[in-house]
N, C-alpha and C positions, 0 to 999 in steps of 0.2 A: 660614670664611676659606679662599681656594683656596690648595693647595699644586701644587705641581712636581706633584707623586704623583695630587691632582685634577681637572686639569684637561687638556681638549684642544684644541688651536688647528686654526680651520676657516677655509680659504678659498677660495669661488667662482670659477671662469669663466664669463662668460656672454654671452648673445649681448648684441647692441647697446645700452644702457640710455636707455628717454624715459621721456616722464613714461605718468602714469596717460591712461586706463584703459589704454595699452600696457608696462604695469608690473606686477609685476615681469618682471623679462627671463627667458628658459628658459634654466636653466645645461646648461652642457655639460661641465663639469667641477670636481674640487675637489682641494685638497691639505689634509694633515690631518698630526696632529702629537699621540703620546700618552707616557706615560711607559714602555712599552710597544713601542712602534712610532715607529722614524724619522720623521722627513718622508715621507710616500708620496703620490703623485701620482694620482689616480684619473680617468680620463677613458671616454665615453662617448659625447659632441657633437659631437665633432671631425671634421673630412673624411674624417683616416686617423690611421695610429698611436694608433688608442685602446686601454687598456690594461684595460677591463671593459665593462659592460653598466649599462644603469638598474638592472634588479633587484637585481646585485651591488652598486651602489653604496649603493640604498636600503638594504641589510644594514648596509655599511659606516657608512649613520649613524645608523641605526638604536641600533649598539651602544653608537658615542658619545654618544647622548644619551640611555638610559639606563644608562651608567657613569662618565660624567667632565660636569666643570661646561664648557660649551662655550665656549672666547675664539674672538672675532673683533676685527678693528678697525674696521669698518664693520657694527656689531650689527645695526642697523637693516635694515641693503641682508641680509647674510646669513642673516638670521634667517625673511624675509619668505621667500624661497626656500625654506628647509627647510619652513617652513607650506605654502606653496601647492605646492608641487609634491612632497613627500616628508608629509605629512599629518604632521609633528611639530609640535604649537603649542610658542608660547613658554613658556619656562619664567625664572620669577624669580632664576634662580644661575647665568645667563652672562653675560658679561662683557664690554664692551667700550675696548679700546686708544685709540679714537680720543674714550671720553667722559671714559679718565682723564686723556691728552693737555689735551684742553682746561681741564681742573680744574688741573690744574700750572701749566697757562702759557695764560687766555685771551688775550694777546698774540701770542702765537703768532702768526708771517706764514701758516703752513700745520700743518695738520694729517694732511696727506697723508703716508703711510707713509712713501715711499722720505726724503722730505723728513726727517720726524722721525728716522730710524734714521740717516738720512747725516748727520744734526747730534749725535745721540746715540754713537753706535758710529763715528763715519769708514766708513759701506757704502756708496760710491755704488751707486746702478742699475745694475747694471752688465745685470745678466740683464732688466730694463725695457729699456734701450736695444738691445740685440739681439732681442729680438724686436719692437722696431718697428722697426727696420730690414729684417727681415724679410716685417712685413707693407706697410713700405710699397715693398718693392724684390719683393711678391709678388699684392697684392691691389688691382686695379686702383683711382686715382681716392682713394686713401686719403693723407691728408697731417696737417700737424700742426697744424693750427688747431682750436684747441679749441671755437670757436665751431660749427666746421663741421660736418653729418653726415656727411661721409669724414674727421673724427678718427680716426685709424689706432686707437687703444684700444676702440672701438665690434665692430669687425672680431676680435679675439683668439680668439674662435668658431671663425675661417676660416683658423686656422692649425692646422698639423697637431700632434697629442698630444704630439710630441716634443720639438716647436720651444716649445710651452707650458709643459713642465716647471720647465725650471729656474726662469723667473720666476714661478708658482705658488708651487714650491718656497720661493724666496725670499721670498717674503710672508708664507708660515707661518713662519717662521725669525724672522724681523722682527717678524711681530707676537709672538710668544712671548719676545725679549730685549726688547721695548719692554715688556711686560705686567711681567717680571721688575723692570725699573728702574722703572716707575713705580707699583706695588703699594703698594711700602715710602712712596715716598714724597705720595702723594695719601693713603694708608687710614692708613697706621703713622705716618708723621712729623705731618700735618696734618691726621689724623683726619675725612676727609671721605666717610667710610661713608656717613654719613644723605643728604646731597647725590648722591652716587654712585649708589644705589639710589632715589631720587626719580626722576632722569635713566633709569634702566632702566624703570622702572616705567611710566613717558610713554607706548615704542615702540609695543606694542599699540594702544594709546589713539590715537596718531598716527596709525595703520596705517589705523582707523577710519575716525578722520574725514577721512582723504584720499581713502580708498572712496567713502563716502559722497556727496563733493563737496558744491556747491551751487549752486542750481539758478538758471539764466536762462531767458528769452525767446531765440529767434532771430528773430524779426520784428520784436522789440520794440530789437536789438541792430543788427538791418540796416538796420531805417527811422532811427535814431540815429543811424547811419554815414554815412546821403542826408540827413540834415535841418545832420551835423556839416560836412561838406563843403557844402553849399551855401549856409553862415551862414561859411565859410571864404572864397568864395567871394565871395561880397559885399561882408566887409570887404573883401580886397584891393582890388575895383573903387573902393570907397569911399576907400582907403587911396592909391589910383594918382591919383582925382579931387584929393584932399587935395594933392598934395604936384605935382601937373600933368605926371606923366609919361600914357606913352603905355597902353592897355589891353595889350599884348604886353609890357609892362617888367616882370622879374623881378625880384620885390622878395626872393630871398631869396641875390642876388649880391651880397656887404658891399658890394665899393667902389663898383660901381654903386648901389646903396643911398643911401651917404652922400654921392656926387653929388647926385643929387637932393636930400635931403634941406637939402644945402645951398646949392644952387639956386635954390629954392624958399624958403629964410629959416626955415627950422626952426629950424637948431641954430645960434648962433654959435660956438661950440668944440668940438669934441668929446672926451672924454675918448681916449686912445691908451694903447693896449697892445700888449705884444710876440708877436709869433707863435707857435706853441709849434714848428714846422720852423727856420724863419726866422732865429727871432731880432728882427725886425724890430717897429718901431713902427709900429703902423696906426692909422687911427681905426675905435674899436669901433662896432658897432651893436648890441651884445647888449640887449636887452631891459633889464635891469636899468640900464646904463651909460647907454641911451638918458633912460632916466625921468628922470636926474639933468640931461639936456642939453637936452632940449627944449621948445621953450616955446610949442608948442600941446599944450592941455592933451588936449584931447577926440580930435588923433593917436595921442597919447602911450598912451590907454585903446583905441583900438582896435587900435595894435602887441599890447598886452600880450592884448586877448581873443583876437585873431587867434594870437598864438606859444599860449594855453594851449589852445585847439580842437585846432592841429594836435599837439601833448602828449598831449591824452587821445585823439586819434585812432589815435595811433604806439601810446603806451601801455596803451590801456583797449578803445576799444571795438571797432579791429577782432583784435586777438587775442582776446579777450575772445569775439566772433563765430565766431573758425574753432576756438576749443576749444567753443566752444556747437554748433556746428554738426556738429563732432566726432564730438562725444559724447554727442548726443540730449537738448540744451540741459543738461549739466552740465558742473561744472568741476569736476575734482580736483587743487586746489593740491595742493603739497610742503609740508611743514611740517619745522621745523629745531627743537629743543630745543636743541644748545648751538652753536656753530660748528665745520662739519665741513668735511671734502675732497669734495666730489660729484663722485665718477666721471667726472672730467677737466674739469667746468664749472669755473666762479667757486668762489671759500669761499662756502657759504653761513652761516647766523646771523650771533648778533651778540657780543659781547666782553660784554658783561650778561649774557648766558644767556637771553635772554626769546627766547621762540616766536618765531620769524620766517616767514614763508611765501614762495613763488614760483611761478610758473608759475599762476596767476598772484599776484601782489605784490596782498595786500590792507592794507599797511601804508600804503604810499604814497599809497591813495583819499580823497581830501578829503571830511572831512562833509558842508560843505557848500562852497559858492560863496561866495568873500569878495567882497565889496563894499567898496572903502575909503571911509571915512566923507567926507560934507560933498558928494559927490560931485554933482554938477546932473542934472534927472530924465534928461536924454539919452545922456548917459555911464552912469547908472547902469541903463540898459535894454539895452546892450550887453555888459553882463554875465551877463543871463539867456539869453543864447545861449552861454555853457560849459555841457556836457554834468554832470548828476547823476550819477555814476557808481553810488551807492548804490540810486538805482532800478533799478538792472536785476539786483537779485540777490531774490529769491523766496523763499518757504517752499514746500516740497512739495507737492503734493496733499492735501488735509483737513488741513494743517495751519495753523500764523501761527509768525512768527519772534517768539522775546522773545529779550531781550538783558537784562546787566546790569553795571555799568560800577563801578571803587571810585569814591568821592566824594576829591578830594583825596589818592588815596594814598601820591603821591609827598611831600605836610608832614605824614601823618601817620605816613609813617615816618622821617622827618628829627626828629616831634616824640618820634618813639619814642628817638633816639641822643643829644637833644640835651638832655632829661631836666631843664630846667630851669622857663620860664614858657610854653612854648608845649606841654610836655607838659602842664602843671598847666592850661594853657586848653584845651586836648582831653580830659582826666581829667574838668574842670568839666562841659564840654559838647558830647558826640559829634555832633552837628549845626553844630560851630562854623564859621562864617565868615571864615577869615584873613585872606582879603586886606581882606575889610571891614573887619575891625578895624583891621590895618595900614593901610586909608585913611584912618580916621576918625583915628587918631592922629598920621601924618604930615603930616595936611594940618593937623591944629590944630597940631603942632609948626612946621612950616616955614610955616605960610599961606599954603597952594597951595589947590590947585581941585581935585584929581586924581582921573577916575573910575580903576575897578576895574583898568580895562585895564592901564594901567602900571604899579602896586601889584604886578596877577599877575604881571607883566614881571620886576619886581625879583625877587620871589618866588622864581620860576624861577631865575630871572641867576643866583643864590647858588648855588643848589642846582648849574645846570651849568656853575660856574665861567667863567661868563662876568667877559668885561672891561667896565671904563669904556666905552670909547668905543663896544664894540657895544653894552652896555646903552642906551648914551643914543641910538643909532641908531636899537631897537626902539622904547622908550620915545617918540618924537621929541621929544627934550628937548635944553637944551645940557649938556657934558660935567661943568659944576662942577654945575647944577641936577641931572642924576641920579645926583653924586656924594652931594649931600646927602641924596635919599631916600634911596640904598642904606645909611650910615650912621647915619641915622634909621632904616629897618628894619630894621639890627642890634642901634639899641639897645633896639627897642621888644622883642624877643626875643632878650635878654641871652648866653643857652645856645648861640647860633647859631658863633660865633667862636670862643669856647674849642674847640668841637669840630671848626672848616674848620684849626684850631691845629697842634690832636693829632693829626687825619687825614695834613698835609702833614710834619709831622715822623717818620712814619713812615720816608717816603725816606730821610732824613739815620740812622735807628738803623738800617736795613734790613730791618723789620718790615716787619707785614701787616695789612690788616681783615679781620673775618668776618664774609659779611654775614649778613643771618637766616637762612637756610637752612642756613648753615652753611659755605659757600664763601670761601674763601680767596682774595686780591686784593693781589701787591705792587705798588707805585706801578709805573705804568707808564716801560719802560728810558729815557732820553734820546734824543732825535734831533735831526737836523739837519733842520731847517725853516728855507724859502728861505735859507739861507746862515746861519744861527746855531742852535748847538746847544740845545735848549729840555728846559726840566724839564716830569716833570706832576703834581706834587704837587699841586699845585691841580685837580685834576680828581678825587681821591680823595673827595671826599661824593659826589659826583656818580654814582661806582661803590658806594658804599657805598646810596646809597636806589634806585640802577636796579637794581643786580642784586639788593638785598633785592626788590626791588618785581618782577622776573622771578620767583626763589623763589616767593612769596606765590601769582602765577596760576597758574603749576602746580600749586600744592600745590590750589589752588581747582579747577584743573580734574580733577586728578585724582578728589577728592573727588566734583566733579558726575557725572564719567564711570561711576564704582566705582557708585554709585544710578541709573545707566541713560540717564540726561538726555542727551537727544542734541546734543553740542555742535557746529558746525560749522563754527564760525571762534573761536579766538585772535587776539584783538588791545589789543595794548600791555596795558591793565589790565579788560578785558572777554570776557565770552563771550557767543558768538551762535547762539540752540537754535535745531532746528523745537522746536514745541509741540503736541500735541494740541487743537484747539480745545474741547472740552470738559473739557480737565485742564490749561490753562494756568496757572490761576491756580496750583494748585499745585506745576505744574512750578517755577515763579517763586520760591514761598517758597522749595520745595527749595534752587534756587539759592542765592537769599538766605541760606540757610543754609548753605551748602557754602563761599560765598565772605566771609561773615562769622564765620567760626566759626575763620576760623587765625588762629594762637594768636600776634598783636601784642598786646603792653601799650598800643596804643592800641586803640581800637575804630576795624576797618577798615568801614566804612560802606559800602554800595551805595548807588546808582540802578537803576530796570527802567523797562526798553521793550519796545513791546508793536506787530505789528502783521501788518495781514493779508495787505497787498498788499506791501511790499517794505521793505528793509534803508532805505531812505531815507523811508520814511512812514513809520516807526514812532512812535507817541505814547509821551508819559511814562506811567508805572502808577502810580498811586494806592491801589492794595490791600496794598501790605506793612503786614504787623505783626509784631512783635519781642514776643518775651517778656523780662521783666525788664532795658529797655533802659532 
């Protein structure tokens, strides 16, 4: 356990920070913090007023790391520096601020230093805001838009040693009364050691498979980009023929838009919403708003493939192209373990703890292309012009991607808390079928028709504390008919209620859950939503099976990584390897074992996929075998 007496707080300067392969950035300087030695400021990168040399500095951490347990509050970002550029790898007994931050309070608006200590201690910035005042009133083109590359923090490099001091200074200060106050209370009061050190043990592993990337086509990404555009292209003309405007008429000017559109006899009403400047009632044209108003059907499908082409074109495949083209067709996402402050971007992660990625977002990539049912062969061949995004992601050279996904993991850890007839129906049978069963039951109770789809609807509904009337939206049912499934499938799995019961009455004692890992979750605080204060008690199973269900892949992936298996995407309840094409199969079991082996009282079950040519053709595997299942 660190003490005052064992530990040292280290903290970076460095130049600019992007993503990989221009990652990590070369520091130019550090401030440091021992029981021993003050705050001392150490620079060497700077224009002028530096205060040592590289060699002296490498002395300097050399000794901190091996004599003191090292804090940071950005581990990951600091850690990766002293590896690459100072040859110290990591070591398992440092610490970081910013993972016990999010353990205390994944609520959290920010986890950003100055943010946390100015709400902890009353420290504004003070020494942050004077030297960007300095660099932007010194280093041309530099301003505060975080989005932009003349973000004056990028720049800190380009200010002289002296002018960097003090705010260096203050970070190490900062991060060492933040480490002090929240020690006691994440490891001592909430006992969140085990979870604590899962979270550390990640970084390495993350470090990896960010290096590593995964690998695209650039031709295969460019001709995608001519084929997305020119099926863009068509509809429009198709879309201007429809509705009888002119070929120069800009369909993506609203109220010209909805001239026409009502012109022409499309829409008799339009749905109207408020401007977000304005104030003002418009008639909308969004996509979604549209579908409710229009009453040519086969327009209606080509607005919506036409708006999702131009989505994955913004979104997917031409970034997607100038990081392939990059970078010698590979991409090295960022990958997030819990929710941090990234070096002036957005937060990234997520309030669960599950993996999340960027740069790019493989979260967001559709499986496949939805098709809504019933559809006529013509509309439904206007859908095969949205782009697969899943194709254009590869296995390496001499390799094939397998994958392997839990089966149901989010009701089989709902059946793990709920301990009553849907535990004792997964106890009976690890291959069980819920929602089957919940259709077979609900339809002989209420004498409905209902395939699978809406069953799994409800399913979920529960689990993410959804309402009536969205239930019965998704569902598309009326609101008393998918009142009655939902209470037909609480009763058919009795256990379900008592525990959405004791979750939401946590708020009212001011208690907490903990989910499997071991992590700590109080109801999230009250807010004001559109004009009325709202509780979220009811969102507590919700956090209780996602962030069990975050726990769980980590703990999966660590295990695969620790045996070699080279992972190369986390996603939601899956990992995705190269594989050796003549040791796949057993790469697989391996798998299979790695992510069936944490330790639920239900049996967490997989699936594997298997394939040669891409993330989007991969087949089901049929070679698992289980011993004593």
């Amino acid at each position: 356990m660190p003490t005052p007496r064992n530990i040292a707080i280290l903290d970076f300067e460095s130049a600019g920070i992007d993503f990989r392969p221009d990652y990590p950035p070369i520091p130019c300087s550090f401030s440091y913090r021992t029981p021993k030695q003050k705050t001392t400021f150490v620079s060497w990168g700077h224009p002028k007023n530096n205060n040592s040399t590289f060699p002296k500095a490498k002395k300097i951490l050399l000794e901190l790391y091996h004599n003191y347990s090292i804090v940071c509050h950005h581990l990951k970002f600091d850690a990766e520096l002293l590896q690459q550029f100072f040859n110290l790898p990591y070591k398992n007994n440092w610490h970081c601020t910013q993972v016990l931050a999010f353990l205390n309070n994944p609520y959290a608006k920010t986890l950003a230093l100055k943010s946390l200590t100015d709400d902890f201690f009353n420290m504004p910035p003070v020494e942050q805001d004077n030297l960007m005042l300095w660099i932007l009133g010194n280093v041309k083109g530099t301003n505060t838009n975080k989005k932009s590359f003349m973000y004056w923090a990028r720049y800190i490099c380009l200010a002289p040693g002296g002018v960097v001091e003090p705010y260096a200074n203050s970070d190490v200060d900062r991060t060492y009364k933040l480490f002090r106050y929240l020690w006691p209370r994440v490891i001592t009061k909430y006992k969140m050691l085990i979870p604590y050190e899962r979270e550390l043990k990640l970084i390495p592993h993350l470090w990896a498979m960010e290096k590593k990337g995964v690998r695209t086509k650039q031709r295969q990404l460019k001709k995608g980009i001519s084929v997305a555009e020119n099926n863009q292209s068509v509809l429009a003309k198709k879309i201007r023929k429809r509705i009888g405007v002119g070929k120069n008429f800009n369909l993506d000017k609203k109220e010209q838009f909805a001239d026409a559109l009502e012109a022409a006899n499309k829409v008799d009403s339009f749905i109207k919403t408020k401007g977000p400047i304005t104030g003002k009632l418009s008639r909308s044209v969004s996509r979604e708003n549209l579908a409710l108003v229009l009453e040519d059907d086969y327009l209606k499908h080509m607005l919506e493939v036409r708006s999702k082409i131009k989505t994955f074109l913004q979104t997917f495949l031409k970034p997607w192209y100038e990081l392939s083209k990059k970078n010698n067709g590979m991409m090295h996402t960022q990958f997030s373990a819990t929710r941090a402050s990234s070096f002036g971007r957005n937060e990234t992660g997520a309030k669960s703890g599950r993996i999340t990625s960027s740069n790019p977002n493989f979260f967001n990539v559709p499986k496949t292309v939805e098709v809504p049912d019933g559809l006529p062969k013509i509309s439904q061949n206007l859908y095969s012009l949205i782009p697969h995004m899943r194709h254009y992601i590869h296995p390496d050279p001499g390799k094939l991607l397998i994958a392997r996904d839990y089966v149901g993991q989010e009701l089989r850890i709902l059946a793990n808390y709920e301990y009553d007839d849907l535990y004792a129906a997964y106890k009976k049978n690890i291959f069980l079928s819920v929602h089957e069963i919940a259709r077979v039951k609900i339809n002989r109770m209420l004498g409905l028709n209902l395939t699978k789809r809406p069953i799994k609807t409800i399913g979920f509904g529960i689990i993410y504390g959804m309402g009536i009337p969205m239930l019965a939206k998704k569902m598309e049912l009326p609101i008393r008919e998918a009142e009655e499934v939902r209470r037909a499938y609480l009763e058919i799995f009795p256990g379900i209620s008592p525990l959405i019961k004791n979750l939401k009455a946590l708020e009212k004692n001011e208690d907490y859950l903990t989910t499997w890992g071991g992590r700590v979750y109080y109801t999230e605080p009250p807010a004001v939503v559109q004009g009325r204060l709202r509780n979220f008690g009811y969102k507590m199973l919700n956090y209780l099976i996602q962030s069990s269900a975050a726990d769980i892949i980590k703990e999966a992936y660590l295990r695969a990584s620790n045996r070699g298996l080279d992972v190369r995407i986390v996603l939601y309840d899956e990992l995705i390897n190269n594989a050796h094409i003549k040791t796949y199969r057993e790469e697989m079991h391996e798998l299979m074992e790695c992510m069936e082996s944490v330790e639920l009282d239900i049996y967490l079950l997989s699936e594997g996929k298997y394939g040669k040519q891409s993330w989007g053709e991969m087949k089901k595997y049929s070679g698992d075998k289980r011993r004593g299942v």
